[in-house]
C-alpha positions as CSV (number, residue, x, y, z in Angstrom):
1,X,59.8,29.1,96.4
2,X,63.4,30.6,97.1
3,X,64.5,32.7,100.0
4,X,66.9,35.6,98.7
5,X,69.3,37.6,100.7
6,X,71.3,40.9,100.0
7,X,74.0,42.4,102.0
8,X,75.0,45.9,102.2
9,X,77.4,45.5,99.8
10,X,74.5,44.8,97.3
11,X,72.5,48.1,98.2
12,X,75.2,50.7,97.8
13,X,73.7,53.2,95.5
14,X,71.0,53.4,92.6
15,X,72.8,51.2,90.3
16,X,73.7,48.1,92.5
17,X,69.8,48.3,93.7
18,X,68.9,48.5,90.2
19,X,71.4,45.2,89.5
20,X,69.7,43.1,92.4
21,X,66.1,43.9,90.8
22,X,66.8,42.8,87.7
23,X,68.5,39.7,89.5
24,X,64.9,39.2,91.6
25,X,63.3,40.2,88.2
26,X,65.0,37.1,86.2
27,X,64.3,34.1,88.9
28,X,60.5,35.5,89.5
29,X,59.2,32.0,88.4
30,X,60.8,30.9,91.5
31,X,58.5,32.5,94.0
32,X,61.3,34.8,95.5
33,X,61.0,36.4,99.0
34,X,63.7,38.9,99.6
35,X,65.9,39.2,102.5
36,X,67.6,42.6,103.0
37,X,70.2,44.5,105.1
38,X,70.5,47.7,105.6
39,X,72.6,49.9,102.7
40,X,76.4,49.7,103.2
41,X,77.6,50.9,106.1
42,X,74.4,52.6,107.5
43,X,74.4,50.2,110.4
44,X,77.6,51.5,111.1
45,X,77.0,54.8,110.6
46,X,73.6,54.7,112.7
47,X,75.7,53.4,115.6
48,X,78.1,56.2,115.6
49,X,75.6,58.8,115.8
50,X,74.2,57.1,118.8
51,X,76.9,57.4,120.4
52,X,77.0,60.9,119.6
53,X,73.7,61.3,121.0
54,X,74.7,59.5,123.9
55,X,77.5,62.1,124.9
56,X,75.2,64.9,124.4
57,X,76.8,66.2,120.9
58,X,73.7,67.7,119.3
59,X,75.3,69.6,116.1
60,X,77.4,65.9,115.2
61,X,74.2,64.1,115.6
62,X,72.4,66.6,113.2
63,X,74.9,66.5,111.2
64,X,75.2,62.9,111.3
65,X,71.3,62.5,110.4
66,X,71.1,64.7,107.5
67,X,73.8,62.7,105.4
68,X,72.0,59.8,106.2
69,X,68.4,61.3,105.0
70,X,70.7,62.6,102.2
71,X,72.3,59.6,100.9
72,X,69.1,57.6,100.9
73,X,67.5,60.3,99.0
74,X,70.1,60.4,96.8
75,X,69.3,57.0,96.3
76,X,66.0,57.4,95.6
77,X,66.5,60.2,92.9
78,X,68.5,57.6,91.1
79,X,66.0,55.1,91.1
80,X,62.6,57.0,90.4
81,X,61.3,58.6,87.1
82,X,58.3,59.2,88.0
83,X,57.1,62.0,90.3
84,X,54.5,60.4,92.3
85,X,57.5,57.6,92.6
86,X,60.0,59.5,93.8
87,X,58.0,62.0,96.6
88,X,56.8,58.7,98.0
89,X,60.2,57.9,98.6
90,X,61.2,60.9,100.0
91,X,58.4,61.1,102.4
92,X,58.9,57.7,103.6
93,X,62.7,58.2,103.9
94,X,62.0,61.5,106.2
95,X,59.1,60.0,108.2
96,X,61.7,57.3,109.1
97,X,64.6,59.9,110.1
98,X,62.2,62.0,112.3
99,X,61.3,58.6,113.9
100,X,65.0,57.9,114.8
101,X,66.2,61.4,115.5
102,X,63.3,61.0,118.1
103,X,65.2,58.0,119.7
104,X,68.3,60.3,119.2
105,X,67.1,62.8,121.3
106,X,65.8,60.7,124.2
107,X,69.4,58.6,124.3
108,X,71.0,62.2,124.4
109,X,68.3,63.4,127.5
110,X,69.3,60.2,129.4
111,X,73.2,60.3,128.3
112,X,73.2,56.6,128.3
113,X,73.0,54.3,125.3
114,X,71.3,50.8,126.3
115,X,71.4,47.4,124.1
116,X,67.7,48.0,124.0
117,X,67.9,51.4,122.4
118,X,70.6,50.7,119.8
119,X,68.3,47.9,119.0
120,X,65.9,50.5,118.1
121,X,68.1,52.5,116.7
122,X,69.7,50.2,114.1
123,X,66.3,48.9,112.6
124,X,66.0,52.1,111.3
125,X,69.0,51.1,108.4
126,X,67.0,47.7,107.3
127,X,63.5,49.4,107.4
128,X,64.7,51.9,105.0
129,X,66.6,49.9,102.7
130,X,63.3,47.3,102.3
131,X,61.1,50.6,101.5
132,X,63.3,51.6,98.8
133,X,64.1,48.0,97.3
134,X,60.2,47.4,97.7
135,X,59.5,50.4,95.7
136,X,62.0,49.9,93.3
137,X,61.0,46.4,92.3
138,X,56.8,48.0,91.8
139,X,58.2,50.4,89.9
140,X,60.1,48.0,87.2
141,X,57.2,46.0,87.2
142,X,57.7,43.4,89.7
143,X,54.4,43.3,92.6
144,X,56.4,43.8,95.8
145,X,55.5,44.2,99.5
146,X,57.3,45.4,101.8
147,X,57.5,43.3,105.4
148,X,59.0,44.7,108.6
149,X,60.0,40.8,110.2
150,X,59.2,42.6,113.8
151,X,55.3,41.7,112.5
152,X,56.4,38.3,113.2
153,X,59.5,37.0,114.0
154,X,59.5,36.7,117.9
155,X,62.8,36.8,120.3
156,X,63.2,37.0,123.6
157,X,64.5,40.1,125.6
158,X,68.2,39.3,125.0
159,X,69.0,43.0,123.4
160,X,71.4,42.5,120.5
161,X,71.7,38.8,120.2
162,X,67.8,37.6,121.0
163,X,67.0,34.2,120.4
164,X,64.2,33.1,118.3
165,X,60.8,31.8,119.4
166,X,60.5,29.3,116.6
167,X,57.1,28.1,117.2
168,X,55.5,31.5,117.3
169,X,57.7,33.0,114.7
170,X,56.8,29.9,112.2
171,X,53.0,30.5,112.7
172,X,53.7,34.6,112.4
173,X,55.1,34.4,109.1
174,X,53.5,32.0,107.7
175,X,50.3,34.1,108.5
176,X,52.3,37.2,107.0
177,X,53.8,36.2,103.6
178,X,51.7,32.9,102.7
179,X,48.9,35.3,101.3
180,X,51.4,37.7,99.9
181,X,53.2,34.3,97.9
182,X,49.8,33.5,96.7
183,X,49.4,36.9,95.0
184,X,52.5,36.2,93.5
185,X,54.3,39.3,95.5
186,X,57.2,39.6,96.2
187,X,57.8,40.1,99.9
188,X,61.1,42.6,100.9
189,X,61.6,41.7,104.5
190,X,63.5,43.5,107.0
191,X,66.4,41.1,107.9
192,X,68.4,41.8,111.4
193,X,65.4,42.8,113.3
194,X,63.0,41.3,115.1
195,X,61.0,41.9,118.4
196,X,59.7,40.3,121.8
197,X,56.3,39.2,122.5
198,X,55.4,42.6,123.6
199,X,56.9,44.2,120.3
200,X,59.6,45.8,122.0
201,X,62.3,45.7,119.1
202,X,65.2,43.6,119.2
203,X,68.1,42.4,116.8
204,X,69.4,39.3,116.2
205,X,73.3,40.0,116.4
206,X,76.3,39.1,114.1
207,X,74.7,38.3,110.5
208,X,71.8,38.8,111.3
209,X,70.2,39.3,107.7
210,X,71.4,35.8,106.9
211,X,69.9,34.3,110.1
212,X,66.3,35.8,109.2
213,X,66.9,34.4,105.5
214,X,67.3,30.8,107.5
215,X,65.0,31.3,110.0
216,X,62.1,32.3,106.7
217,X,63.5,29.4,104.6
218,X,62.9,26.7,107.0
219,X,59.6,28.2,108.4
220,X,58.2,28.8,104.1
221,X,59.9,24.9,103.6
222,X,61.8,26.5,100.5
223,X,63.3,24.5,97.9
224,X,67.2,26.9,98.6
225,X,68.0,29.5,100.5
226,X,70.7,32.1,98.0
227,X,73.3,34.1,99.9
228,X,74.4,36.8,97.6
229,X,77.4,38.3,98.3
230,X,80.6,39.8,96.4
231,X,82.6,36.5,95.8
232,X,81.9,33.7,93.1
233,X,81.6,31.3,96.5
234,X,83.3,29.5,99.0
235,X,87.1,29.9,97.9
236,X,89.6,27.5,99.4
237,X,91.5,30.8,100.6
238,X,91.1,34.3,101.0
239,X,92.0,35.2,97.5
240,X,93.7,38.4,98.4
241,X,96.2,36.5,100.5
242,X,96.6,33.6,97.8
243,X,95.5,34.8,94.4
244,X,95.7,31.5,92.7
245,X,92.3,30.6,95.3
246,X,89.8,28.4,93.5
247,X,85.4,28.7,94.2
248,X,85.2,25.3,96.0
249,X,81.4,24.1,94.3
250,X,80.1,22.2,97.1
251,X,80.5,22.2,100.7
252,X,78.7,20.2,103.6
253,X,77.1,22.4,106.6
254,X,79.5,21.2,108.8
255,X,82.4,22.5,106.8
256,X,80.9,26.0,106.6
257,X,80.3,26.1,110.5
258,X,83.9,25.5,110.5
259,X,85.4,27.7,108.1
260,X,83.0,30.5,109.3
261,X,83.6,30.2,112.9
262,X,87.1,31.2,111.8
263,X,86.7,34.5,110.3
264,X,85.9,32.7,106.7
265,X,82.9,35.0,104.5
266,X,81.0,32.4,104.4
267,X,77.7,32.2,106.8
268,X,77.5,32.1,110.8
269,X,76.6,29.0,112.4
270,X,74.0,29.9,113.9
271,X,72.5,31.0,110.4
272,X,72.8,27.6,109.3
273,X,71.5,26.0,112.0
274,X,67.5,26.2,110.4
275,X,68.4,25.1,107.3
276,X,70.3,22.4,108.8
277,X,66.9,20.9,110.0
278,X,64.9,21.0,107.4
279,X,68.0,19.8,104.9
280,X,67.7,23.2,103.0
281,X,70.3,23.9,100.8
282,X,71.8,26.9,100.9
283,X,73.5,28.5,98.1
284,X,77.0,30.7,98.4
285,X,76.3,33.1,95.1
286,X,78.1,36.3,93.8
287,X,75.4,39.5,92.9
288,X,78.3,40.8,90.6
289,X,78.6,37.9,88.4
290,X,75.3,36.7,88.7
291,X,75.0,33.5,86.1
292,X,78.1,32.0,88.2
293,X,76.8,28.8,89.8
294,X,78.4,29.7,93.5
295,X,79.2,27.5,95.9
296,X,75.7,24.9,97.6
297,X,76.1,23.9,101.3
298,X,73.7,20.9,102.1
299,X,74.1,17.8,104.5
300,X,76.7,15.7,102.5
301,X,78.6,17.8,100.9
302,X,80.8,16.9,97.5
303,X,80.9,13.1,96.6
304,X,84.3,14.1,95.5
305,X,87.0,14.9,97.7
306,X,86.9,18.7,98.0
307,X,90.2,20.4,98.2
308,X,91.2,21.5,101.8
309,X,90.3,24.9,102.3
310,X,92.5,27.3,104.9
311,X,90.4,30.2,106.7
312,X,92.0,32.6,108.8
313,X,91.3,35.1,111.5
314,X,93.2,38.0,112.9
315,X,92.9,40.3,115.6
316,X,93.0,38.1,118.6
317,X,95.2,37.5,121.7
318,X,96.1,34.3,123.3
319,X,95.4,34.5,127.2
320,X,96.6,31.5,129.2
321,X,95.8,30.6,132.6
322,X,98.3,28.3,134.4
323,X,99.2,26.9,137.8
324,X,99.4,23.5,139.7
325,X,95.5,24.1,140.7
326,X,94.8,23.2,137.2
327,X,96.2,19.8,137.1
328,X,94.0,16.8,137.5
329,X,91.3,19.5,138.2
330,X,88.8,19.2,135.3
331,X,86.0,21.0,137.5
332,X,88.7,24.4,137.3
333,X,89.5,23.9,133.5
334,X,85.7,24.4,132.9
335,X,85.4,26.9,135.0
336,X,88.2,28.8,133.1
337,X,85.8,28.4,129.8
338,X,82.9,29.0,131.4
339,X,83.7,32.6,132.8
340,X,84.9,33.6,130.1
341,X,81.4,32.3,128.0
342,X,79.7,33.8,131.6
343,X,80.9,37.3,129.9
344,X,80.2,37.4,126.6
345,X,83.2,36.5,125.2
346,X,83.7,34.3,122.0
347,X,86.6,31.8,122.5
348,X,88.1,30.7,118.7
349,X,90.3,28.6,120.1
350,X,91.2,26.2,123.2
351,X,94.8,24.5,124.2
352,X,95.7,22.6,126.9
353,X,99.3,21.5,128.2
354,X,99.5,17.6,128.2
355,X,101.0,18.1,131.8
356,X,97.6,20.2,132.6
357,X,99.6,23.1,134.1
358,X,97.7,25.4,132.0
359,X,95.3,26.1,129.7
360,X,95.0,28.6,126.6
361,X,92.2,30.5,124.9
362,X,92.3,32.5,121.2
363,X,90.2,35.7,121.8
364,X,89.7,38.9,120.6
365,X,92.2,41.5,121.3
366,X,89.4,43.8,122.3
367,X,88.5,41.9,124.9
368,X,91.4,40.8,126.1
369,X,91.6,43.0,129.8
370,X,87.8,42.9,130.2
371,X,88.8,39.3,130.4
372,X,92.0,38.8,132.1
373,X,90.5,41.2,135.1
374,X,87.3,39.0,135.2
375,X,89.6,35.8,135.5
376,X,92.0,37.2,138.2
377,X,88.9,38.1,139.9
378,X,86.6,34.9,140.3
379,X,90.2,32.7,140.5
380,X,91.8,34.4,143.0
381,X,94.8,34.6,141.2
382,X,97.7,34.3,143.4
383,X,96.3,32.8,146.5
384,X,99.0,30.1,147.4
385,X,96.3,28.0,148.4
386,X,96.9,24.8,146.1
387,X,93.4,25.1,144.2
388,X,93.5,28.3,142.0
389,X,96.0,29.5,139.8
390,X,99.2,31.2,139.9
391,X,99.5,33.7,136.9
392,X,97.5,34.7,133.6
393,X,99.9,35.7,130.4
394,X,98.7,37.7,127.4
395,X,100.4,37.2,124.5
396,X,98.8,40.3,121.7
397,X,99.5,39.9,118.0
398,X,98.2,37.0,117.4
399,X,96.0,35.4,114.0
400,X,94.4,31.8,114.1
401,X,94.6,29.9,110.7
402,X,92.4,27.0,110.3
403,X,92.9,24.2,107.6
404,X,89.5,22.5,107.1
405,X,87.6,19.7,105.5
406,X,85.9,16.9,105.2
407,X,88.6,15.0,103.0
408,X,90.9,15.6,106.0
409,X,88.8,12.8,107.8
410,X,90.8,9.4,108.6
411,X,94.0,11.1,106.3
412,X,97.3,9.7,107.7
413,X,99.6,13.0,107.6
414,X,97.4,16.2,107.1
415,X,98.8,17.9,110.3
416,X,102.1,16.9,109.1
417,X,102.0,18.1,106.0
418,X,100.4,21.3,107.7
419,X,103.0,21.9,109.9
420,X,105.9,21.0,107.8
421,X,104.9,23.7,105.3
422,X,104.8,26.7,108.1
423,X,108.2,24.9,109.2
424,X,109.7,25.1,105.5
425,X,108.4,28.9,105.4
426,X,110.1,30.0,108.9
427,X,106.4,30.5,110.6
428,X,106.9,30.2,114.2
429,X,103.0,28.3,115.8
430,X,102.3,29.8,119.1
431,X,99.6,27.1,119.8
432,X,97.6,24.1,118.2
433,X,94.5,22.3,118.3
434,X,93.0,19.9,116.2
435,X,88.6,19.4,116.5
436,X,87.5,15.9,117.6
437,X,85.1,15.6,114.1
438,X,88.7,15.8,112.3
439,X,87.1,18.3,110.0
440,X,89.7,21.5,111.2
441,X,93.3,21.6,112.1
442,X,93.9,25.0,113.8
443,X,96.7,26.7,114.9
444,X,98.1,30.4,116.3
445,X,100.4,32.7,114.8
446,X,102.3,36.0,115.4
447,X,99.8,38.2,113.5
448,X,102.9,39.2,111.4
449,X,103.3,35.9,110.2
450,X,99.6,35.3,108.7
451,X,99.9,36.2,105.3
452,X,103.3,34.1,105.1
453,X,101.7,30.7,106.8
454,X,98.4,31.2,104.9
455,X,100.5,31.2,101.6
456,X,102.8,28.1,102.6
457,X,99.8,26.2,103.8
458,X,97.8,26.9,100.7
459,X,100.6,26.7,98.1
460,X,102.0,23.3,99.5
461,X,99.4,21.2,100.9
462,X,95.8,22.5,99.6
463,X,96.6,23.3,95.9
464,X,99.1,19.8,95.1
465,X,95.9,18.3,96.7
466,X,93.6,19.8,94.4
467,X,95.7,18.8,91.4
468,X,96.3,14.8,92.5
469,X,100.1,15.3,93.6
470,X,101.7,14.3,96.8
């Protein structure tokens, strides 16, 4: 048995859906359960009419809803011949709309817009996409069953990025798509959503879909866990920043953790994470060229020595606290990273000065003054009294580039060569910091200079490594 998941991307219209069934259709043999995200950019869209709703603009949010009950429509007019087929469809499509321009309604009476109600909300996009797919698949002659995962996978109450009950999710679906398996059905689940022991809905948070494909590979004990996406795999750049970028064919989960955790198309930790324990390969493959092998992620990796592989991230801002309180004061360095983790807010990167007069954090620019106000607050900044700090700096602009890999391990020079590259290419680094597994070299740049120290980096030290030369 596989676990299969789609993106968006893969569920655009009639004729991609049409593509991914006769994908599902070829590796039947293989006992595949799907895993599917809403169509492309219906979360999105579902989200902006809530917040239409929200602000009490009536006419935007019907407008809003009846291109969404259109384009899924449309979808299903392009899928389904047959008449019985496609007013199934149409009804299910409409009964799912009313339900959500319910939820509409009450976010627009109470002018407020809760993490628990765009929870709500944004199921909406997954349980209609699985209805169609599931259809779709019966009516090219494939048995399919559609599976709304908030029949079984159980979170707590953490609205937007809930955490997983394992043991009672494990016995829920188990209980839910063993029998459907033994009928030889295939199961279209709902990925993203999920809900709390008292079935309030809730939603797993960024890459959600891929999490649930984890979370049902590890709990089924299938023999891979496929990723499909829009790329032939793992590429040792972004290829539309280096076109010469090669598919790198195997990869080690702790390289994808890496690459992923800086901006890298590849899967979120956390979605890994399942697999991980159960030694699961996962598999990196591209729905547009479907016969190409991907990229596999498992334990080891590639006996070989892979090439190094340069992921990048833009967007951010570097915020750095400083002042004599920091020094020889590790209690205040972790409190530094720990308000900022007590707000919600995802650090990419951390630098300290070897004098320990301050310290620097990689965030997103979007949350830069949320963050800087919440610092001056709890350290008092200013206060001359020898324990908290004198200043915080923003610097805006900024772009993170990360050179990782395994071969990088015990290598006499890497960050050299690294560095010596950007130097050769005039990029100016704002900040560096190398990971203690030696698996990542990372480093800040002016935003401006990404695409020029992405290209120097890639051209000079990963490709004359992946051809033998110095």
């Amino acid at each position: 048995m596989i676990v299969m998941k789609f993106g968006g991307a893969s569920l655009g219209d009639a004729d991609r859906i049409r593509h991914v069934c006769g994908i599902v259709r070829a590796h039947r043999r293989k006992q595949p359960v799907l895993v599917l995200s809403a169509l492309r950019d219906v979360t999105d869209e579902l989200i902006r009419i809530a917040r239409l709703a929200a602000r009490g603009e009536r006419a935007a949010v019907e407008r809003g809803l009846a291109g969404l009950e259109e384009r899924h429509r449309a979808v299903a007019a392009g899928l389904f011949d047959e008449p019985a087929q496609a007013e199934a469809a149409r009804e299910s499509i409409a009964g799912l709309v009313r339900e959500v321009e319910d939820y509409y309604r009450g976010i627009s009476l109470l002018g407020e817009l809760s993490r628990r109600s765009l929870d709500v909300v944004v199921s909406v996009g997954e349980r209609l996409s699985c209805r169609i797919v599931a259809a779709a698949l019966a009516a090219a002659g494939v048995p399919a069953a559609y599976v709304d995962a908030r029949s079984f996978l159980i979170t707590d109450e953490d609205h937007g990025r809930a955490q997983v009950d394992f043991a009672a999710t494990n016995r829920g679906l188990r209980r839910v798509l063993l029998p459907l398996l033994r009928r030889r059905e295939v199961p279209v689940v709902t990925g993203f959503i999920a809900s709390t022991r008292g079935g309030v809905t809730t939603t797993l948070g960024r890459s959600g879909s891929d999490y649930t494909a984890a979370i049902l590979g590890a709990g089924l004990g299938a023999r891979e866990i496929w990723v499909w996406k829009e790329v032939d795999g793992v590429c040792t750049t972004d290829p539309t920043l280096f076109p010469d970028a090669r598919v790198v064919p195997h990869i080690s989960y702790k390289e994808a953790a890496e690459l992923s955790h800086f901006g890298a198309e590849v899967l979120h930790p956390r979605t890994m994470l399942p697999a991980m324990r159960r030694s699961i390969p996962i598999r990196v493959r591209n729905t547009l060229r479907p016969d190409s092998p991907g990229t596999v992620i498992t334990a080891r990796g590639s006996r070989s020595p892979n090439p190094l592989i340069v992921s990048s991230i833009d967007g951010l801002s570097l915020v750095t606290v400083e002042g004599t309180g920091l020094v020889g004061s590790p209690a205040l360095v972790a409190r530094v990273l720990s308000e900022v983790a007590a707000i919600g807010v995802n650090l990419y990167m951390v630098s300290m000065a070897s004098s320990e007069y301050n310290v620097t954090i990689a965030i997103p620019s979007s949350e830069t003054a949320r963050t800087v106000r919440h610092l001056a607050s709890v350290l008092h900044v200013g206060r001359r009294n020898g324990r908290d700090v004198q200043n915080i700096q923003v610097e805006d602009g900024v772009a993170i580039i990360a050179t990782v890999g395994a071969g990088m391990k015990g290598q006499v020079g890497i960050a050299g060569k690294v560095f010596s590259a950007c130097g050769r290419h005039r990029v100016n680094i704002l900040a560096i910091a190398q990971g203690s597994s030696e698996l990542n070299i990372t480093m800040a740049v002016a935003s401006r200079d990404l695409k020029r120290a992405v290209r120097a980096i890639h051209g000079d030290v990963v490709a004359p490594s992946r051809d033998g030369r110095k």
